[in-house]
C-alpha positions in Angstrom: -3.1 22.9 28.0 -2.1 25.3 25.5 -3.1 28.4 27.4 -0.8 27.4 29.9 2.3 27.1 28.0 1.8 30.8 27.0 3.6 32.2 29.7 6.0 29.4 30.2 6.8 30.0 26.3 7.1 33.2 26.3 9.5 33.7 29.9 11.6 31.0 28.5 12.7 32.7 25.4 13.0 35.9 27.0 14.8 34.9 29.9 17.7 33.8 27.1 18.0 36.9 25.7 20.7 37.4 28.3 23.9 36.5 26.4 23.8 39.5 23.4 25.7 37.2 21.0 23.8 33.8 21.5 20.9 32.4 19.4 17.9 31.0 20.3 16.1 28.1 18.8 12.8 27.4 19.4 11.6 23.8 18.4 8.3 23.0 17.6 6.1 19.5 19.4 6.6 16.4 16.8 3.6 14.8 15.4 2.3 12.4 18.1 -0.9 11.2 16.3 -1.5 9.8 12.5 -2.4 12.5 10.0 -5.5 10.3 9.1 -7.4 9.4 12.0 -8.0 6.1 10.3 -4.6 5.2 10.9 -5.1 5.2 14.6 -6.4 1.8 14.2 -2.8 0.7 13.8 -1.7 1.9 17.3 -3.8 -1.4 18.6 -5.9 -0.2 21.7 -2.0 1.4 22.8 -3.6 5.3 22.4 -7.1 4.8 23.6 -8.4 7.8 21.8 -11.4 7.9 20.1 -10.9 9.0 16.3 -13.0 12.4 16.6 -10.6 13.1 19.4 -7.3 12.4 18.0 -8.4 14.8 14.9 -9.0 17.8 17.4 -5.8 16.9 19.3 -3.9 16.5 16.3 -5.1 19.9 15.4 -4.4 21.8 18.5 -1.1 20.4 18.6 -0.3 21.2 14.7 -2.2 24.5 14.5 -2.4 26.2 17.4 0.2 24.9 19.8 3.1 25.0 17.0 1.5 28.0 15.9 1.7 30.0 19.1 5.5 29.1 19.0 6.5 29.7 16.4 4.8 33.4 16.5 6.2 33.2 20.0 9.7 32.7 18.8 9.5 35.4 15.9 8.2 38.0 18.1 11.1 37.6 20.0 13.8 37.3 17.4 14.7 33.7 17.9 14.2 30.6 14.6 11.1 28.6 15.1 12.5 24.9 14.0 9.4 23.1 12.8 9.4 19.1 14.1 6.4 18.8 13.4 6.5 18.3 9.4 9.9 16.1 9.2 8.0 14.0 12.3 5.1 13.3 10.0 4.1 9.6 9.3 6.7 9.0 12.3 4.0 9.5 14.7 3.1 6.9 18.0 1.0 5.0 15.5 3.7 4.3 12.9 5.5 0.7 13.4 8.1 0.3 15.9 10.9 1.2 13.4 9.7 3.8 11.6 8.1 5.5 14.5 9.9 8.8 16.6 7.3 9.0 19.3 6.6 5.8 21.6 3.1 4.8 22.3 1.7 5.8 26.0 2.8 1.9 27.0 6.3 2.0 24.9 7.6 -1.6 23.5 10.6 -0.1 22.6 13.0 0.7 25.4 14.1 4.2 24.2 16.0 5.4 27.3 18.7 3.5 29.1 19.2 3.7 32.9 20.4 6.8 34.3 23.8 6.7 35.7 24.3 5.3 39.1 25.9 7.7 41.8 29.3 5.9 42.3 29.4 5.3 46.2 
């Protein structure tokens, strides 16, 4: 997973480099899994991870995922924003009104219908 966004990463920030006066911003994954692996109990059998697993995805996604972006974006002269921290606690195992991320089977509806082509 992660040593195939390297590319994509990197030929995505480049490829804006082509307006001289723009900026580029770079934002980093939110956290999708509880800090505490404990806490996955809360997401009721809706993320069926075992807790060993959601630790190490937890951590690739933190550590080395955010952290290849955000080197990524500096390299490259563009601001890393960091979701990752602010989306803390807010992950897919947080309740329904706290939460930022939906569970794999959402019980919020958290996008309306697209637009219908007017015929």
């Amino acid at each position: 997973m992660i040593a195939d966004g390297h590319g994509r990463s990197a030929r995505g920030v480049s490829n804006t480099r082509r307006s001289p006066e723009g900026r580029v911003y770079v934002v980093g994954h939110t956290a999708i899994l509880p800090a505490d692996s404990a806490d996955s109990a809360d997401c009721g059998g809706q993320l069926p991870l075992a807790p060993g697993d959601m630790s190490d995805l937890r951590e690739k996604m933190a550590q080395q995922f955010n952290g290849e972006l955000r080197e990524r974006a500096q390299a490259s002269g563009a601001v890393y924003v960091d979701a990752y921290g602010p989306s803390e606690g807010r992950d897919a195992c947080s309740a329904a009104t706290t939460r930022w991320i939906e569970p794999l089977v959402p019980q919020q509806p958290c996008c309306g219908r697209p637009p219908q082509r007017a015929r």
